[in-house]
C-alpha positions in Angstrom: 18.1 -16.0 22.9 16.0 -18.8 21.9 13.8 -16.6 19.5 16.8 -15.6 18.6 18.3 -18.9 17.2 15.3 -19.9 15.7 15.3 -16.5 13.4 18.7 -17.3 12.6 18.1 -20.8 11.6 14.8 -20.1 9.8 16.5 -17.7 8.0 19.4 -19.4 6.6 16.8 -22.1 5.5 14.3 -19.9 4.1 17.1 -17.9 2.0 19.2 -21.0 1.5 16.9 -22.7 -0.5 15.6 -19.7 -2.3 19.2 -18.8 -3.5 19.5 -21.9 -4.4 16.5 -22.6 -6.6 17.1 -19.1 -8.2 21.0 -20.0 -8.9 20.0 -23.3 -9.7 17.9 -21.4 -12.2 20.6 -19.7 -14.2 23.0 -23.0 -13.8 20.7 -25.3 -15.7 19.9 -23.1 -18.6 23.4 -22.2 -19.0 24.6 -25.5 -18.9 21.7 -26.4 -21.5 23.1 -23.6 -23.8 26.9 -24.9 -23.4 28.0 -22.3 -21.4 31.1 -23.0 -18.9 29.5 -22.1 -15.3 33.3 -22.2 -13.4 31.5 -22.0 -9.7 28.0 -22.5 -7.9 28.2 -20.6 -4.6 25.9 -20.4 -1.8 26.7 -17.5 0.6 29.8 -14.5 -0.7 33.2 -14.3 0.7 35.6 -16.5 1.2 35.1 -20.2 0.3 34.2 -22.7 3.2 33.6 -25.6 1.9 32.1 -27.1 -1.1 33.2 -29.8 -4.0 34.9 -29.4 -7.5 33.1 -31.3 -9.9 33.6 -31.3 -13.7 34.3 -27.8 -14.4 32.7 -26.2 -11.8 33.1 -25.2 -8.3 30.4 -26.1 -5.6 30.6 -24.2 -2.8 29.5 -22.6 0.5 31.0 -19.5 1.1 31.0 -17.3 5.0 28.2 -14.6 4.2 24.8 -16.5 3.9 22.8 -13.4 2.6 22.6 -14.8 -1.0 24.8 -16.2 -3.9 25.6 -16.6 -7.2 26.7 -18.4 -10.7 30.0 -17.6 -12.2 30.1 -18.2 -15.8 33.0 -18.1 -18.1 33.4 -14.5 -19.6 29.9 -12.7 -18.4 31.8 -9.7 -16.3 32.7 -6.9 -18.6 36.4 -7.0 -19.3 36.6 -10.6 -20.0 35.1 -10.5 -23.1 38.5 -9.6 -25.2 40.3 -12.5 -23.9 37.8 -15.3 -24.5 36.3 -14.5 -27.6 37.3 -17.0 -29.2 36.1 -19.1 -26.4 32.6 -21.0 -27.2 32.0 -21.8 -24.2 32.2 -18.3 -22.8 28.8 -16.7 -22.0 29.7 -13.5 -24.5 29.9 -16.2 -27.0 26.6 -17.7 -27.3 23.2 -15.4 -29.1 21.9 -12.9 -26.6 18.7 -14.4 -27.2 20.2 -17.5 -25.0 22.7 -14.9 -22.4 18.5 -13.2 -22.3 17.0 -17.1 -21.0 20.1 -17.2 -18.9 19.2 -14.2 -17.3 15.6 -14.1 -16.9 15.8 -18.2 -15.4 16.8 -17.2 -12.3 13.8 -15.4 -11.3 11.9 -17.4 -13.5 12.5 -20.3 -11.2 11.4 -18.5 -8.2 8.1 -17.8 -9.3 8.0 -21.7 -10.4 8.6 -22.3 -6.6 6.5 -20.2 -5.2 3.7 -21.5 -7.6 4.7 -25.3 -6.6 4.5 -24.4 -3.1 1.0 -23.3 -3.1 0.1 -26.0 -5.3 1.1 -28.4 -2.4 -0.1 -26.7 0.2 -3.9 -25.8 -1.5 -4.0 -29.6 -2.9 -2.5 -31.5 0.3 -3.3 -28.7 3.3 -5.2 -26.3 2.9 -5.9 -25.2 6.5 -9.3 -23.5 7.1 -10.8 -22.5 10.4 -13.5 -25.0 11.8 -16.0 -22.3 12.3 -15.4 -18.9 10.6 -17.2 -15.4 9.5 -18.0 -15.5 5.8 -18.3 -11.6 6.0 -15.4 -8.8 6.7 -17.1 -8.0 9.9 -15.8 -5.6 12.3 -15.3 -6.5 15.7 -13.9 -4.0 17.1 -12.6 -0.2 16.5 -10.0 1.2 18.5 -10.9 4.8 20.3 -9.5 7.7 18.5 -8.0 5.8 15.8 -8.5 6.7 11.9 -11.1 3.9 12.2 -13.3 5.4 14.5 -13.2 8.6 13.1 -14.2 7.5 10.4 -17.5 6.7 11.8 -16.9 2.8 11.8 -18.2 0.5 14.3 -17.9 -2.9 15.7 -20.5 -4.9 14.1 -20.1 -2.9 11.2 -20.1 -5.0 7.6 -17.4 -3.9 5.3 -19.1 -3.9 1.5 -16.1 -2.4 -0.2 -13.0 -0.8 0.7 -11.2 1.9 -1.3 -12.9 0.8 -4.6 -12.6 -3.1 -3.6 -16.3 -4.7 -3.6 -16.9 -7.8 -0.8 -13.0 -7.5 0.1 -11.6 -9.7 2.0 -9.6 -8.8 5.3 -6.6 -8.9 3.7 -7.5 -7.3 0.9 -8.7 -4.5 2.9 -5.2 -4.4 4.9 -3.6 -4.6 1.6 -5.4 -1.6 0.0 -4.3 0.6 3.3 -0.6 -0.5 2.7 -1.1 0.9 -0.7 -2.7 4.1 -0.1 -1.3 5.4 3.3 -2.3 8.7 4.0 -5.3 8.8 1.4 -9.0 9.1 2.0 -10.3 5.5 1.3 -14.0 5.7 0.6 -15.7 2.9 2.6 -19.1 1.3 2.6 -20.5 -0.5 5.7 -24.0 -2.1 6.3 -24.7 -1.4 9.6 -28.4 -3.4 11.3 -29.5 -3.8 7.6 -28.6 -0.1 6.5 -26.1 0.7 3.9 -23.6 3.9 4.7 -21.2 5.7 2.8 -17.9 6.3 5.0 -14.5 8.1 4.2 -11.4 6.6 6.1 -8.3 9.1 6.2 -5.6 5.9 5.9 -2.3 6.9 9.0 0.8 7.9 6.9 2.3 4.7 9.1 0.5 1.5 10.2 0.6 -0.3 13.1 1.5 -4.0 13.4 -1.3 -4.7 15.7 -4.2 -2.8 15.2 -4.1 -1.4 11.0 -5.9 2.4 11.9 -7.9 0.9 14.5 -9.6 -1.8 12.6 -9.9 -5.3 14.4 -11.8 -8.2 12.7 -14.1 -10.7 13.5 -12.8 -13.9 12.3 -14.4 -16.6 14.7 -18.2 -16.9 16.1 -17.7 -18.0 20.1 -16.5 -16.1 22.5 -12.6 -16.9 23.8 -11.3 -19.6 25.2 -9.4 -19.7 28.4 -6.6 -22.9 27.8 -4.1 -21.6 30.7 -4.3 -19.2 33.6 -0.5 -18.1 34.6 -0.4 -17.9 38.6 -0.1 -14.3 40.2 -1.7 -12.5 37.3 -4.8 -10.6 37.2 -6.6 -13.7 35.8 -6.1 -16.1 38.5 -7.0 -13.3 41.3 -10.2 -12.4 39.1 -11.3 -16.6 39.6 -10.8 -16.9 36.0 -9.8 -21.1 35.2 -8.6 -23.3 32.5 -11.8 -24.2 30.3 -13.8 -20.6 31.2 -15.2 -19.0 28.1 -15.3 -15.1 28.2 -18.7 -14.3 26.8 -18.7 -10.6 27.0 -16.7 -7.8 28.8 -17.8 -4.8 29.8 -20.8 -5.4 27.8 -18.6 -5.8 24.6 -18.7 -9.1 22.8 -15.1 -10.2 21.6 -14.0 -13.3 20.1 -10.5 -12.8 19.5 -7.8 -12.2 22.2 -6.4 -9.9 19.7 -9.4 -7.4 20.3 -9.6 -7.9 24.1 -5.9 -6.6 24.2 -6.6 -3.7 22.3 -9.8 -3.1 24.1 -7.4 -3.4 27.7 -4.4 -0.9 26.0 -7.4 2.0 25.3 -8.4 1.3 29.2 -5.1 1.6 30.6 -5.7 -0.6 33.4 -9.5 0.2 33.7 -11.3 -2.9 35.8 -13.1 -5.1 33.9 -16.6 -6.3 34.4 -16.6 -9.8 32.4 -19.4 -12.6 31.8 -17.9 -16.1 32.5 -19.2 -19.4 31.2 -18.2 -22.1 33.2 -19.2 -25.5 32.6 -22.6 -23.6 31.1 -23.4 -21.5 33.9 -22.5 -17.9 33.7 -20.5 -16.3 36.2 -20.1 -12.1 36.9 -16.1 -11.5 37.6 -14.5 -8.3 37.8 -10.2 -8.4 36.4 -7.8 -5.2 36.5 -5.3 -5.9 34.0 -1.8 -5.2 34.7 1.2 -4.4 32.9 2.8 -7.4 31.7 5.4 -7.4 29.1 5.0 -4.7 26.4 1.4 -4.0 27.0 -2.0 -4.4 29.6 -3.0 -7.9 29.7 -4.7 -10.4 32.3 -2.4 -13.2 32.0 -4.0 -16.3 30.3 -2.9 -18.4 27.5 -6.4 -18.3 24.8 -7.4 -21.5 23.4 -6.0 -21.5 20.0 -8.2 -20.8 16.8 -9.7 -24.7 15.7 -8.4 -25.3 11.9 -9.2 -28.2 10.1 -7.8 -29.7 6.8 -9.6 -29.1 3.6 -7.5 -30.2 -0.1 -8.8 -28.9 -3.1 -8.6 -30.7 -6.2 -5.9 -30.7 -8.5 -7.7 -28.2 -11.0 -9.0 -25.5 -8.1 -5.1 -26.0 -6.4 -3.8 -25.0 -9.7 -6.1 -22.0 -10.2 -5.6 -20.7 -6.7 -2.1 -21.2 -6.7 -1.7 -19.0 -10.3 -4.0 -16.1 -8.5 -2.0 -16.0 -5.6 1.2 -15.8 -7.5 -0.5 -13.0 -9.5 -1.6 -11.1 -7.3 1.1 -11.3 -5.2 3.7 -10.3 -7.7 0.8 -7.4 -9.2 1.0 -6.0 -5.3 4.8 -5.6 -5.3 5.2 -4.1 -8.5 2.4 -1.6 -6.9 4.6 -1.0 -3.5 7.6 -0.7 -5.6 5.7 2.1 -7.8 4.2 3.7 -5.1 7.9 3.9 -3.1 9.3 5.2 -5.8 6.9 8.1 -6.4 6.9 9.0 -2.6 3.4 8.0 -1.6 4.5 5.1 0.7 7.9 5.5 2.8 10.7 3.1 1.7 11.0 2.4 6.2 8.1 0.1 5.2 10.6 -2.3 3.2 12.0 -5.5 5.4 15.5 -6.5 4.5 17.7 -9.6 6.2 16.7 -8.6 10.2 12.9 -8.2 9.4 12.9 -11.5 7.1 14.5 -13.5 10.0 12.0 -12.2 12.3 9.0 -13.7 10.0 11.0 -16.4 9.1 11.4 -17.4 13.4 7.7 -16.1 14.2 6.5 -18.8 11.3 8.4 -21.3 12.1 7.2 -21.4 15.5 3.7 -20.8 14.8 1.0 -24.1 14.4 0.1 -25.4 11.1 1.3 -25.0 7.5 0.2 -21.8 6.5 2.1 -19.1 7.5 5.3 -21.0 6.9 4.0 -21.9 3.0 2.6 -18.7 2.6 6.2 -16.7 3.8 7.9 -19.1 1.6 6.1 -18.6 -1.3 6.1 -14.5 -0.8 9.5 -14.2 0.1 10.6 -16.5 -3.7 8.0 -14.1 -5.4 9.7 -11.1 -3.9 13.1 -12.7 -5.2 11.7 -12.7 -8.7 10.2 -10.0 -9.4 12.9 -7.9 -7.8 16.0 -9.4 -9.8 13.8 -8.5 -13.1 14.4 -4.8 -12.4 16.4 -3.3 -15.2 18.7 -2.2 -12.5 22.8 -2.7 -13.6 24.1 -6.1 -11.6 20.5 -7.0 -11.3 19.3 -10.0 -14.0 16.7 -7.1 -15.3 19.7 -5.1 -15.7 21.6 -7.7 -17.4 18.8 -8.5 -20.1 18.2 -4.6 -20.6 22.0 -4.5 -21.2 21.1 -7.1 -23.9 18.4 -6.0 -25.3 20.3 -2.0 -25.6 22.8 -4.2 -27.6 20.0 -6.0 -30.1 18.5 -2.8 -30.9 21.9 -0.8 -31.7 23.1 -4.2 -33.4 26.4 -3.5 -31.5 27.8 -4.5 -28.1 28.4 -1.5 -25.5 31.7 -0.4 -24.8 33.4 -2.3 -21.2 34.5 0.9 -20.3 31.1 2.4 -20.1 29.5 -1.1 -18.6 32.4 -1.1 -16.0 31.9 2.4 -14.6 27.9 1.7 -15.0 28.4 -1.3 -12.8 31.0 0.2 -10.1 28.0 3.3 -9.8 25.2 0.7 -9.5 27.1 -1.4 -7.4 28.0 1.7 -4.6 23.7 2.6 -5.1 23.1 -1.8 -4.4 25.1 -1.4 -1.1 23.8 2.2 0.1 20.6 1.1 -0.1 21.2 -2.6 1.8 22.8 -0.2 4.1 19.3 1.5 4.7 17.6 -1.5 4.7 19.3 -3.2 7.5 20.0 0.2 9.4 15.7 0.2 9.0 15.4 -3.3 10.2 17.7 -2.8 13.1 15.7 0.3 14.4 12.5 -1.8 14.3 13.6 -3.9 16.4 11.7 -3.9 20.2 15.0 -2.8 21.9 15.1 0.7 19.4 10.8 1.5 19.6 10.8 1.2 23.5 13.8 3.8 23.4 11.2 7.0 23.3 11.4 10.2 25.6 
């Protein structure tokens, strides 16, 4: 129930204010071109509350999944009775109704960029100690990884034509490509080797084919031992380091865990540092929750603050916004030419989830970083040319500027009831998706 609340509310935040910086988008250009906007709605449905000032309604309405600028005269059909109208929107160049449309999502990529200007030039949260190098740390048994002929220790020099990638570059080029051979080269105890990594057709939230990273130096940190659990009857306390286990050097609880669900409850010989002597314990994890585990809370990973200048914020921000928006035109290409399923697309459910898990995780990051993908997202996909869409509405435009003539309402009306039953099908599928994602749907398997 609590996680529960706090998806809901980060949520309706998260969307609220991008709806609202993208409507905010098409009001101000309108109202700059002299177009009558008669309402600015958050939310669809009926009207909850809001104020009526000058000419136009503001408004919250019951459904919080979006909302929306009605100008005078811009559905088809109302163009006969307001043509004489100027401040109708079918009144005014379609070079301006064209800014109109494309300042919606045009303002979303302006937020997105703004956020990661403030977060690079006032946050920027890096780890205190890190690995300059995508080093492997460990590769799950049987995976695609391991078959692969990857180990842990392994150096990743490029990753399916990507030189010196970065982790998430490599995750990002698996995403991509699912299914695919990715050619890989490793250095491995100062030897260079030429790999071939057969990417799964579908990729795990934990463990992307197998791969787990290396991202800090020590070993983990023990902050909390829960009473009962494997942990406390192994002798393991609160400030204990785990050097090694099993022989295997881990630094991340995230690799110890994947290390313990290969084992299936396998005992576990472990090196202890306490207080700088090393002590041998033996644990048996058990099965706690979703998965094998021992039942200690890990010291979390040391960040410290690190602004960049003004000029470097600026520059970062841009790249991110570039290559973020670059990426989803590629998922969106590759969906639509079957190479990557369309299961792998997250609609209101799966946003909520991130939304909650971000808002609850430490530092700035992940909540600027979400933000800033979700209002990129936004953009880029209101610029398809897809009817009720703004891309739609400037291809409609642009049709008209090439056969000097504007298209019949007839046709635009049975257009727009067609794309409008295609906009709701597909929400359909995205939420039905979302829904069966959920952990109450995967743990249904016979």
């Amino acid at each position: 129930m609590h996680e529960f609340l706090i998806s809901t509310v980060a949520f309706i935040v998260l969307i609220g204010v991008m709806v609202v910086v993208h409507e905010f988008g098409h009001f101000i250009v309108a109202k700059l071109c002299g177009v009558r906007v008669e309402a600015f709605s958050f939310g669809f449905g009926p009207r909850l509350f809001g104020i009526k000032y000058g000419e136009t309604d503001y408004k919250v309405c019951l459904l919080p999944l979006g909302g929306f600028v009605k100008m005078t005269g811009e559905n088809p059909g109302e163009e006969e009775n307001l043509a004489e109208d100027p401040a109708a929107f079918t009144s005014h160049p379609r070079w301006q109704r064209m800014l109109i449309g494309v300042a919606g999502p045009g303002f979303n990529f302006i937020l997105a960029f703004v956020l990661m200007v403030v977060y690079f030039g006032a946050i920027n949260e890096v780890p205190a100690y890190e690995v300059s190098t995508t080093t492997v740390e460990w590769v799950v048994p049987g995976s695609a990884a391991a078959q692969a002929g990857i180990q842990p220790g392994d150096i990743i020099r490029s990753f399916n034509s990507v030189n010196d990638p970065t982790w998430e570059k490599v995750y990002e080029r698996m995403a991509l490509d699912p299914n695919r051979t990715a050619p890989v080269t490793v250095e491995r105890g100062g030897q260079t080797l030429q790999l071939a990594m057969r990417v799964p057709k579908e990729l795990g939230n934990d463990d992307l084919a197998g791969l787990l990273p290396q991202y800090m130096p020590g070993p983990i940190g023990v902050q909390e031992v829960q009473p009962g659990t494997p942990a406390e009857k192994a002798g393991l306390h609160a400030g204990d380091s785990i050097a090694s286990v099993d022989g295997h050097t881990f630094h991340t609880v995230g690799s110890l865990l994947a290390y313990m669900q290969a084992g299936q409850g396998k005992p576990l010989s472990m090196q202890v540092v306490r207080k700088g002597v090393t002590l041998p314990m033996v644990a048996t994890p058990a099965k706690l929750d979703t998965g094998w585990k021992l039942g200690f809370a890990v010291v979390p990973i040391p960040f410290r603050h690190a602004p960049m200048s003004v000029g470097k914020a600026i520059d970062k921000s841009a790249q991110f916004c570039a290559d973020g928006s670059t990426l989803i035109m590629q998922m969106l290409e590759r969906i639509v030419t079957r190479r990557i399923s369309a299961k792998q697309l997250s609609g209101p459910v799966g946003i909520a989830q991130m939304a909650g898990q971000a808002a609850e995780m430490k530092g700035w990051y992940s909540k600027f970083y979400l933000s800033a993908e979700i209002s990129l997202n936004l953009g880029v996909l209101n610029l398809l040319p897809f009817p009720i869409l703004d891309g739609g509405l400037i291809l409609f435009l642009l049709i008209e500027s090439l056969i000097r003539r504007d298209i019949g309402v007839e046709v635009k009306e049975r257009i727009y009831q067609a794309a409008f039953v295609l906009l709701v099908a597909f929400f359909a599928f995205v939420i039905f998706n979302d829904v069966a994602k959920l952990q109450l749907f995967t743990h249904l398997r016979f």
